[in-house]
C-alpha angles and dihedrals in degrees: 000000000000114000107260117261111242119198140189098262095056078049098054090046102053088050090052085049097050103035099025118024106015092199106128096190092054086050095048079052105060091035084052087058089043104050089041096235138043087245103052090046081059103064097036084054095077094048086061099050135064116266110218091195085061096053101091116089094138110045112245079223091050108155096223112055122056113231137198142173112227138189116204101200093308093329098107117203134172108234126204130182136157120271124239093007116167121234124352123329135230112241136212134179118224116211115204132230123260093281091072125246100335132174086267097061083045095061089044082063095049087045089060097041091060084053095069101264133106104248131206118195104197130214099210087171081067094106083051087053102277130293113316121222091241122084105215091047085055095054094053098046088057096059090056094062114115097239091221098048092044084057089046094049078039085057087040092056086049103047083047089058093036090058098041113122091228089053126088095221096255107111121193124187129218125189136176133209091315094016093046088053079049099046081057107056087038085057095061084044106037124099086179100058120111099165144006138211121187121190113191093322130140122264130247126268094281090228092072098045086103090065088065128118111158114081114238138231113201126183115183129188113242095222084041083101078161105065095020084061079085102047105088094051081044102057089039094050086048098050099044087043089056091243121154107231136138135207136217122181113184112210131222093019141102146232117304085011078157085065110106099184097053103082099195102052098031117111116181097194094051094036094051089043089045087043085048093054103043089053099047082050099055101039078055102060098026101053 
């Protein structure tokens, strides 16, 4: 059997249905029409989502990275750090997309982790009774966060890094889709926050860009006509505020372009330049 085309239209669907809509049968509906048969929506379907059997490329019993699983007072996280590391560690906190904390943010962790920082991979659907193993269930519980108290419990993860006793003091924060949208409201409340990534992720409310401190890193996908809609009024609110941010838009790709197990969106040359420059980014400012 050929692989199934994929186009940019299922693409954009499937965006509208797992960041807008949420209705999947709505959704299953419109791919049906798009693909042109029930059967062929349904293998294209799995080269839009994110395959959680592809979403180890660190093993979680790598040798050398010490892991644990913690729990801060009820708000549970996945922490990775190398083993054996001389000396305190730079520390970053890794958000999670709008399907809660997956094996995929797991092995972005890990990832970290191999690149010489302790790395916390938070579960911010903790107060909902922590991250479900379907999808669909994720996505509407976290539409049901209270959005102050999920940047308080953000502030709690990273006071929590910045005191460890492995860590040098210095605390990053990387988000992705949901958790970049995240990275950049913590950033204008956060009074722990050294430095910020943002992956695809909406920008904050442009009338408290002046609280920020941490300087951003923002990478954008050049088809994510969603999320880039808010780029322009940003990077203008940012400028004219003094802040030190820089912007990477990387063209001809789509939404969670980062997301190795979604096959569709995945693309390796823009992920591995985007990865080299976060962590060059954050070795520069938490040093």
């Amino acid at each position: 059997m050929e692989k199934p085309i994929v186009t940019q239209a299922m693409i954009d669907a499937f965006d509208e249905f797992t960041h807008v809509t949420f209705d999947r049968r709505a959704f299953m509906s419109r791919l049906t029409a798009l693909t042109g048969s029930a059967a062929a929506a349904a293998a294209v379907l799995p080269l839009l989502s994110a395959g959680q059997a592809a979403a180890q490329t660190v093993p979680a019993d790598d040798a050398r990275l010490t892991i644990e699983e913690v729990d801060l007072n009820g708000l549970k996280g996945y922490v990775a750090r190398p083993k054996g590391a001389a000396g305190k560690l730079p520390t970053v906190l890794v958000i999670h997309e709008n399907r809660g904390l997956t094996p995929h943010i797991r092995d972005v962790t890990r990832k970290l982790a191999l690149e010489g920082f302790m790395a916390l991979g938070a579960d911010f659907l903790s107060p909902l009774g922590g991250t479900p193993a379907n999808e669909d269930e994720a996505r509407t519980l976290i539409g049901k966060l209270d959005s102050a108290q999920t940047v308080a419990n953000a502030e709690k993860y990273l006071d929590w890094l910045s005191m460890h006793p492995r860590g040098n003091g210095k605390t990053g924060a990387m988000g992705f889709c949901w958790g970049g949208g995240q990275v950049n409201r913590i950033a204008t409340q956060s009074k722990a926050l050294d430095a910020g990534v943002a992956y695809y992720g909406a920008q904050a409310p442009l009338a408290d860009v002046p609280a920020i401190q941490a300087p951003l890193m923002l990478h954008y996908a050049g088809l994510d006509a969603r999320i880039n809609a808010g780029i322009e009024a940003y990077s203008a609110a940012l400028t004219a505020a003094g802040k030190r941010f820089e912007i990477h838009i990387y063209d001809g790709v789509n939404h969670a372009f980062n997301n190795d197990t979604s096959a569709a969106r995945y693309n390796k040359e823009a992920a591995d330049l985007a990865w080299r420059r976060t962590v060059d980014f954050f070795k520069a400012n938490l040093a």
